[in-house]
C-alpha positions as CSV (number, residue, x, y, z in Angstrom):
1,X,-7.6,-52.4,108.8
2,X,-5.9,-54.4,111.7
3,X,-3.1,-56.9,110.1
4,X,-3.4,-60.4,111.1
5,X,-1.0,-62.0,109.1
6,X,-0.5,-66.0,109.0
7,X,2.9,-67.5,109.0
8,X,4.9,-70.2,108.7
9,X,8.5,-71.2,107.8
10,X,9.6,-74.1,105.9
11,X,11.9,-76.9,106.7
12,X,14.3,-75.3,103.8
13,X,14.2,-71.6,105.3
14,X,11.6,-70.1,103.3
15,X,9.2,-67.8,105.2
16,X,5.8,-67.6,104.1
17,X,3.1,-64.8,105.0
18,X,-0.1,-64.5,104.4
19,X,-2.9,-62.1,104.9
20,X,-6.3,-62.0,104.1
21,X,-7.9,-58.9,102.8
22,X,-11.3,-59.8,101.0
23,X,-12.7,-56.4,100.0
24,X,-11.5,-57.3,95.9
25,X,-11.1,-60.9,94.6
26,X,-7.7,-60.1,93.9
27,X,-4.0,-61.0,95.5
28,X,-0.7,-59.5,95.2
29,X,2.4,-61.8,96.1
30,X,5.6,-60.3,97.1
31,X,9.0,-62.7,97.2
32,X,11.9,-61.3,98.9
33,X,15.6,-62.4,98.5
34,X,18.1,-61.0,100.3
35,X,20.2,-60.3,97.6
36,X,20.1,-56.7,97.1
37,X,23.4,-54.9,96.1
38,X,24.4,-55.0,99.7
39,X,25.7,-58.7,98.5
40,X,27.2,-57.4,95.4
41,X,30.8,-58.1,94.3
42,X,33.0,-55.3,95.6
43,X,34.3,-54.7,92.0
44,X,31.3,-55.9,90.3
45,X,28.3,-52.7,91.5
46,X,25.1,-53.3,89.5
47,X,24.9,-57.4,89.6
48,X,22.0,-57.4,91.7
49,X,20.1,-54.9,89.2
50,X,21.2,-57.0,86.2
51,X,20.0,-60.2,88.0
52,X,16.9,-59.0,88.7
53,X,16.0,-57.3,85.2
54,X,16.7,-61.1,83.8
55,X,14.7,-63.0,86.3
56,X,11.7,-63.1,84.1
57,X,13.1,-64.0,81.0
58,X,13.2,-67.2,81.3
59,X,13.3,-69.8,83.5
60,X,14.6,-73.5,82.8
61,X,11.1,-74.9,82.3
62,X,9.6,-71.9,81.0
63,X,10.7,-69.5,78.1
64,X,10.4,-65.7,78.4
65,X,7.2,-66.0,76.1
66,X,5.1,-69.1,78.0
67,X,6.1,-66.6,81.1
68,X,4.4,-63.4,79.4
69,X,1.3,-65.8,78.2
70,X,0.9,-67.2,81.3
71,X,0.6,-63.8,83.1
72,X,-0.7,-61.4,80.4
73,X,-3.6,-63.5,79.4
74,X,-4.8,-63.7,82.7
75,X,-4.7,-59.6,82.9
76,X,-1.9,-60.5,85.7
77,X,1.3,-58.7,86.2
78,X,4.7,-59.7,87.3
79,X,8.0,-57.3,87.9
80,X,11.5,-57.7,89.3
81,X,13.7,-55.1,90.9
82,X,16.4,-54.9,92.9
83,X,16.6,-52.8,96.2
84,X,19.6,-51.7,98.7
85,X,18.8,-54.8,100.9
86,X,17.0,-57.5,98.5
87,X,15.6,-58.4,95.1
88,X,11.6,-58.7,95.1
89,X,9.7,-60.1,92.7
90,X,6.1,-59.0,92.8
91,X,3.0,-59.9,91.0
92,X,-0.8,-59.4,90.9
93,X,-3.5,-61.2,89.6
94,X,-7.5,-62.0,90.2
95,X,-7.9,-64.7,93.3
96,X,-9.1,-67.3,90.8
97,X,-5.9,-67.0,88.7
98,X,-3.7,-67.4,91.8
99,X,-3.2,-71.4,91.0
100,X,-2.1,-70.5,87.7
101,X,0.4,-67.5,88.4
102,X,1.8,-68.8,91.6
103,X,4.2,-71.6,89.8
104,X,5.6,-69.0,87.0
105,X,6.6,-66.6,89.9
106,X,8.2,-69.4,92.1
107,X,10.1,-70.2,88.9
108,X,11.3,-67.0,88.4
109,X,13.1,-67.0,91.2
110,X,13.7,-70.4,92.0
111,X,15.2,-71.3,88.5
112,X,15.5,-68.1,86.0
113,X,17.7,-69.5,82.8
114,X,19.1,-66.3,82.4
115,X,19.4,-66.4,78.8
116,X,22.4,-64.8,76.7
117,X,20.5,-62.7,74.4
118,X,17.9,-61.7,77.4
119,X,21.6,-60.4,79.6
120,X,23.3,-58.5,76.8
121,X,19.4,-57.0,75.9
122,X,18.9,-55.8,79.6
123,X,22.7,-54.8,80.4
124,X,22.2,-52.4,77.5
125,X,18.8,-51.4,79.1
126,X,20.8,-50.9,82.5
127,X,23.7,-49.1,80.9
128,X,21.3,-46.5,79.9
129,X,20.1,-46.0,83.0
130,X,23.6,-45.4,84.1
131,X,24.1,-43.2,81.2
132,X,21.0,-41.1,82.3
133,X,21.8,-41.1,86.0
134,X,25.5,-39.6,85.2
135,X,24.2,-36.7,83.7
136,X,21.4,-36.0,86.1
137,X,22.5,-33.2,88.9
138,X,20.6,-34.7,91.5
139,X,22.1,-38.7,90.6
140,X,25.4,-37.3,90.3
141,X,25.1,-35.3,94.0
142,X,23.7,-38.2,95.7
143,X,26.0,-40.4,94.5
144,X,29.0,-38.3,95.7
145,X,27.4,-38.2,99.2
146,X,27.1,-41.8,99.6
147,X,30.6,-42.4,98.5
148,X,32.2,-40.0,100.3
149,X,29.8,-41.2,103.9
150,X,30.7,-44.8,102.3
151,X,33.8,-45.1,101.1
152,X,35.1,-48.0,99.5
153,X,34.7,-51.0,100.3
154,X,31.7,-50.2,101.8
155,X,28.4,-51.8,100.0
156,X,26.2,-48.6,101.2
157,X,28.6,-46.4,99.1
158,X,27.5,-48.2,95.9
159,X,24.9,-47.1,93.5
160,X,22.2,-49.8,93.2
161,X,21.9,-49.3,89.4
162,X,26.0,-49.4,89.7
163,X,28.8,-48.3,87.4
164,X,29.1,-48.3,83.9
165,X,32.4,-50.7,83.9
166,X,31.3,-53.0,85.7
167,X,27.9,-53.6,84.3
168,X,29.4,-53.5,80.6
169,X,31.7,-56.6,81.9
170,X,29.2,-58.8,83.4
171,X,28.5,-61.9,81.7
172,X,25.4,-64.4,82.2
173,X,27.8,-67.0,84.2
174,X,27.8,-64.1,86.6
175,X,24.0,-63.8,87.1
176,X,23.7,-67.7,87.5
177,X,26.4,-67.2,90.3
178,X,25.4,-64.0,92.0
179,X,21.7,-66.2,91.7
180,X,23.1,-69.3,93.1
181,X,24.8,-67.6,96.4
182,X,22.2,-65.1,97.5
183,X,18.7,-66.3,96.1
184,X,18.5,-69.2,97.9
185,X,15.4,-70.5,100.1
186,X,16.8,-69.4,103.9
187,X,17.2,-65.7,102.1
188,X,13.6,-65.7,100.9
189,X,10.2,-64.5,102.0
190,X,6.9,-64.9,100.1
191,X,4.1,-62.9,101.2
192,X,0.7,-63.1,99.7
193,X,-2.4,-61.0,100.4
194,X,-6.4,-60.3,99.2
195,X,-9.0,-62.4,98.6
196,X,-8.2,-65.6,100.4
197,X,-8.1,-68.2,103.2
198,X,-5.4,-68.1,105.1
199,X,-4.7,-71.5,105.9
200,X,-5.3,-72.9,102.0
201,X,-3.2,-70.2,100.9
202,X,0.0,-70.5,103.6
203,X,-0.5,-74.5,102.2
204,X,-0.7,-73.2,98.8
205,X,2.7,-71.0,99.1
206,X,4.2,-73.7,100.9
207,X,3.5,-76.5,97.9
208,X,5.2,-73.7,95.2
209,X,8.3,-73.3,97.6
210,X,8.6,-76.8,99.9
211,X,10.7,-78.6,97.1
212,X,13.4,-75.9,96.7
213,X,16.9,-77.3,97.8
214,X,18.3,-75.4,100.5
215,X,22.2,-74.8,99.6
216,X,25.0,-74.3,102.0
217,X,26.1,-70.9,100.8
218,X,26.5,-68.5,103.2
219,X,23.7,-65.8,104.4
220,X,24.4,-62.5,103.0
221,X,25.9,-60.1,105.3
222,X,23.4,-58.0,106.0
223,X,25.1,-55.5,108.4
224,X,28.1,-54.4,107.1
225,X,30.6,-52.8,109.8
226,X,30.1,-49.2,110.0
227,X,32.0,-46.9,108.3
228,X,34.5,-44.8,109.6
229,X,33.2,-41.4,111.8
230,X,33.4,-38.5,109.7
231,X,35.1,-35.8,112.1
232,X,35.3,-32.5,109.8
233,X,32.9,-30.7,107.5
234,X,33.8,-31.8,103.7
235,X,32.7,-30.5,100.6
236,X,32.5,-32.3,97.6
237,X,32.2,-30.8,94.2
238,X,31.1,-32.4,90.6
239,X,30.9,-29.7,87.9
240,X,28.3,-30.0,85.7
241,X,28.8,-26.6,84.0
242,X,26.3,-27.3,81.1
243,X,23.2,-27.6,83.5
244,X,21.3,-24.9,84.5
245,X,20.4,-26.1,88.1
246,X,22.8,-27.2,90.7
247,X,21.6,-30.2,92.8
248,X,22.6,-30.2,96.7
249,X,23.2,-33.9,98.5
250,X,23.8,-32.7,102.2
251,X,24.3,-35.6,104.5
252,X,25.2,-37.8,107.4
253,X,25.5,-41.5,108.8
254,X,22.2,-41.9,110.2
255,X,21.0,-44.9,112.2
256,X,19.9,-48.6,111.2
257,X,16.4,-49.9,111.9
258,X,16.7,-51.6,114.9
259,X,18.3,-48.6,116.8
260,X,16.7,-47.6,120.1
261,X,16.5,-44.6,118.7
262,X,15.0,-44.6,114.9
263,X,11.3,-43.7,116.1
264,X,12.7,-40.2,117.5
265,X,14.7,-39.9,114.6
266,X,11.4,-41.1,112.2
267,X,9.4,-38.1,114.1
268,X,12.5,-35.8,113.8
269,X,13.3,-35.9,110.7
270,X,9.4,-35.8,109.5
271,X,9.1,-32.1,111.0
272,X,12.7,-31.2,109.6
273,X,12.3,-31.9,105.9
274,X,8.9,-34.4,105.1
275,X,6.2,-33.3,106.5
276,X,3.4,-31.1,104.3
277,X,5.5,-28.8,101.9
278,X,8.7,-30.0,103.0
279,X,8.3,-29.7,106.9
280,X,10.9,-26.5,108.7
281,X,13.4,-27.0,105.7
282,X,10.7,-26.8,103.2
283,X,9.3,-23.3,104.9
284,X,12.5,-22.2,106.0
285,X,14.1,-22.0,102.2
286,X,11.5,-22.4,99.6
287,X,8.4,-21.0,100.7
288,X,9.8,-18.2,102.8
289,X,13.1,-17.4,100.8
290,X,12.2,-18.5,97.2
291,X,15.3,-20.1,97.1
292,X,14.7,-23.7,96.4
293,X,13.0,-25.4,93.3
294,X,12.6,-28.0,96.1
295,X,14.3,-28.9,99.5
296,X,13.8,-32.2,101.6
297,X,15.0,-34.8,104.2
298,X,15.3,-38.4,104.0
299,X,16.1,-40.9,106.7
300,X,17.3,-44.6,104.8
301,X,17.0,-47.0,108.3
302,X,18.4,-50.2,107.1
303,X,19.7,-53.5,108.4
304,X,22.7,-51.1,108.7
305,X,23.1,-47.4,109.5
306,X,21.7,-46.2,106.6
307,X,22.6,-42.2,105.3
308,X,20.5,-39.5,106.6
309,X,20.5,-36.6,103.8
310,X,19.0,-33.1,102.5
311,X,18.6,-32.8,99.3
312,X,18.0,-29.2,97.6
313,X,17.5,-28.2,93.9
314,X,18.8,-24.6,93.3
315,X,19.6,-21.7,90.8
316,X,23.8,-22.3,90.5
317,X,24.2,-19.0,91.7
318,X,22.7,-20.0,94.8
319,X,24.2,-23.0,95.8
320,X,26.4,-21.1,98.6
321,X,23.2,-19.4,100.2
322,X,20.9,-22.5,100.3
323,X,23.7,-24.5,102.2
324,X,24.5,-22.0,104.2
325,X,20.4,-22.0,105.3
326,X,20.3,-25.2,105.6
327,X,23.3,-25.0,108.3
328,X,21.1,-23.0,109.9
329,X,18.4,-24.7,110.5
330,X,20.2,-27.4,111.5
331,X,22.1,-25.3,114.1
332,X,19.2,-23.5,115.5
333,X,17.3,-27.4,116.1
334,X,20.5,-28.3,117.6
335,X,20.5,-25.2,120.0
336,X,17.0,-24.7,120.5
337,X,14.7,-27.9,119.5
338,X,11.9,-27.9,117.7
339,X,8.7,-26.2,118.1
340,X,6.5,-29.3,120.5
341,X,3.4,-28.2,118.2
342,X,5.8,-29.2,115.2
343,X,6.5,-32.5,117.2
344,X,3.0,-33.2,117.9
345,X,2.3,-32.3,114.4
346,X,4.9,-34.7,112.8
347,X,3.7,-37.4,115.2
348,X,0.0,-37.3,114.4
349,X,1.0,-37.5,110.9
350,X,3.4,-39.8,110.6
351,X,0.0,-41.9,112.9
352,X,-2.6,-41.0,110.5
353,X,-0.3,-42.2,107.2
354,X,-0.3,-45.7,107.9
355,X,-4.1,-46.4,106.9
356,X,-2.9,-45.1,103.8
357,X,0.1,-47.5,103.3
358,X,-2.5,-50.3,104.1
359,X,-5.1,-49.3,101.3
360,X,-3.7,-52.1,98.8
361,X,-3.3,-55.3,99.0
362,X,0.4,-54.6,97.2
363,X,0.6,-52.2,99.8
364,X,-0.1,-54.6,102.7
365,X,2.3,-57.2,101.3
366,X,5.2,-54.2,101.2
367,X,4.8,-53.3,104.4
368,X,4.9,-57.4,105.7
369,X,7.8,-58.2,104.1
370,X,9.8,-55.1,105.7
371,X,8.0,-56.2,108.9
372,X,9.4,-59.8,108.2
373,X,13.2,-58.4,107.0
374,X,13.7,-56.2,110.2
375,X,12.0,-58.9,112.4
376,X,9.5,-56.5,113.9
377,X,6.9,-59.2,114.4
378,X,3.2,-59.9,113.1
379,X,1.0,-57.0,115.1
380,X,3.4,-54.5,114.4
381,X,1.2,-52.5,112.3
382,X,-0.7,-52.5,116.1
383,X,2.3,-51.4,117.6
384,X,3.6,-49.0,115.4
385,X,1.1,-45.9,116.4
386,X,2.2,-46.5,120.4
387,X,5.3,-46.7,119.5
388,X,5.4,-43.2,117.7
389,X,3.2,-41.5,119.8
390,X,5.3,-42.6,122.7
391,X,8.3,-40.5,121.3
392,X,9.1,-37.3,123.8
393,X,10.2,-34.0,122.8
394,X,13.2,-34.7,124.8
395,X,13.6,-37.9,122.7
396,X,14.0,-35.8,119.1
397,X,16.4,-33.2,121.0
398,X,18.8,-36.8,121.7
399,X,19.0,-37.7,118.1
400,X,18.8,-34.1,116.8
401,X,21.9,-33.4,118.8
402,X,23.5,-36.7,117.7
403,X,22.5,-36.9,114.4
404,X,22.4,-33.0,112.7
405,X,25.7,-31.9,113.2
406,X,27.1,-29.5,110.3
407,X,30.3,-29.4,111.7
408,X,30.6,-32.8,110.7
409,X,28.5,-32.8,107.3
410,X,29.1,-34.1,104.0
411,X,28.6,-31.5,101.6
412,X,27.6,-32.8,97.8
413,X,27.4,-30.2,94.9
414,X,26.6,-31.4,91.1
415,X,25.9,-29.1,88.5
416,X,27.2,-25.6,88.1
417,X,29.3,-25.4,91.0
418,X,31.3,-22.6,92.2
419,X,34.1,-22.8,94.9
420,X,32.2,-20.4,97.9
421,X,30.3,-23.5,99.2
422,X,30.6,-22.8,103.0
């Protein structure tokens, strides 16, 4: 369906959205701080996550169990989780409950209490999360390839669950903090869609929202300066010699949203590593060499250059023949471009996917509040298939030439690693 989403912003910052979308008597509300671990403290990685696993235990007018009555008997839902770029809390409920859920979730993140008990509970919660992620191949590659594109200080370079230190040290006064800078009412965007009138609803948003003090804490920094060029091929290995599979993290700087350039790169990297089975990587060196439990690309467009990456699971003893493939096919784009039926292909895909991103009304409100972070306006769901289809072959030979370059790749390894990685 064609968007047409209403919207107005408050005289304290806050943006609200909303869409109507009447085929269920249902709504799903998205809030969206921009307070994702982009903002965290350089020596404190994970304080977003931890702020955002607390969020609904307890506000300071509501305890953690009035909040989980007030949603659960309804059949209602309500989660919290903390991205690259912001913290979204998200809930669902029938259109009838809507008066009755929208005040717990504009407590949640207007006033969470953060209780003790509730931090130490879900910093254990978090640790093991770490814990889990250390000792997976595939966290541990990826991991190395963003700090080594990233390094220090660099936010992007950070793992969003972050590191086992410095979740272990932080303390509730450090959630109220990390709350009181960054979720504030000019960082925040509430988007509501499904069953409802537009205009009573944007009033209804605005009523839950209108009285929240703005502050005069300063706007996160969104785009962080880019980090420095890499100019030589590097490899970095993390042995894991007790697994059995080797994980491959094969990466670059890619490009930030608003780049002139990220629909070629969108339809690009599609036909290198997304589309069908795993587009020419996918053929290339699992179907056709049986090399690869699985191999794909993944383009991260943020507010800031965001990593572009391969990522491969192999048998250890062929780590050094799936990299060396994969510089392969990224020489022979390079030299000689992709197929234009693969093109053509990628585009009429990448077209034909965006009814499906639209099915839900949780969907719809996803897709809005991205709209609404990168400022890419209220028809650009209109937009978007023009501006793909628009894309030339000559446009994905640019950004192919200026983005895949393995002379210049970061090479990550995890698991049993051996020293011929080319």
């Amino acid at each position: 369906m064609a968007l047409d989403p209403h919207r107005r912003v408050l005289a304290n910052g806050v943006t609200v959205v909303v869409q109507a979308n009447r085929l269920i008597p249902a709504v799903s509300i998205a809030v969206g701080c921009h307070a994702g671990a982009i903002v965290d403290p350089p020596d404190a990685p994970g304080t977003a996550a931890l702020t955002a696993r607390v969020l609904d235990r307890g506000t300071t007018t509501r305890g953690a169990d009035a909040i989980a009555d007030a949603i659960e008997a309804r059949g209602a839902s309500l989660t919290a989780a903390a991205g690259r770029q912001q913290i979204v809390v998200s809930a669902t409920c029938l259109a009838s409950d809507l008066d009755a859920v929208l005040p717990v979730v504009a407590d949640v993140v207007r006033a969470p209490a953060f209780p003790a008990q509730d931090v130490a509970t879900r910093r254990g919660e978090l640790l093991t999360e770490i814990r889990e992620a250390d000792d997976d191949p595939g966290a541990v590659a990826v991991d190395a390839l963003l700090g080594a594109l990233y390094p220090d200080p660099h936010p992007l370079g950070r793992p969003v669950r972050g590191r086992a230190a410095a979740v272990a040290a932080l303390q509730r006064a450090d959630l109220i903090a990390f709350h009181a800078r960054w979720m504030t009412p000019s960082t925040t965007t509430v988007v509501a869609v499904g069953d409802l009138d537009p205009a009573a609803a944007l009033d209804r948003l605005a009523a839950a929202f209108a009285d929240w003090a703005p502050v005069s804490a300063t706007r996160p920094i969104l785009q962080p300066e880019a980090p420095p060029p890499v100019r030589e091929r590097r490899v970095v290995r993390r042995p894991m010699p007790d697994k059995s599979q080797a994980d491959v993290a094969y990466g670059f700087v890619g490009l930030a949203r608003h780049d002139a350039d990220y629909f070629a790169a969108l339809v690009m990297n599609n036909a290198l590593g997304q589309y069908g089975l795993g587009g020419r990587l996918g053929d290339s060196i699992r179907e056709r060499q049986g090399m690869a439990y699985y191999v794909f690309s993944n383009l991260e467009a943020g507010l800031t250059a965001g990593p572009l990456m391969v990522r491969a699971g192999v048998a250890g003893a062929n780590v050094a023949r799936a990299v060396a493939s994969i510089d392969e096919e990224l020489q022979l784009v390079r030299r000689d471009g992709f197929p234009r039926a693969d093109i053509d292909d990628s585009k009429r895909y990448l077209t034909g996917s965006l009814p499906r991103q639209l099915e839900t009304n949780a969907g719809i409100a996803g897709f809005l509040l991205s709209a609404e972070l990168h400022g890419l306006g209220p028809d650009y769901d209109r937009r978007l298939p023009g501006l793909i289809d628009a894309v030339s072959h000559d446009d994905v030979a640019r950004v192919t030439a200026r983005l895949l370059d393995p002379a210049r790749a970061i090479v990550a390894v995890a698991g049993p690693v051996s020293d011929d990685v080319p």
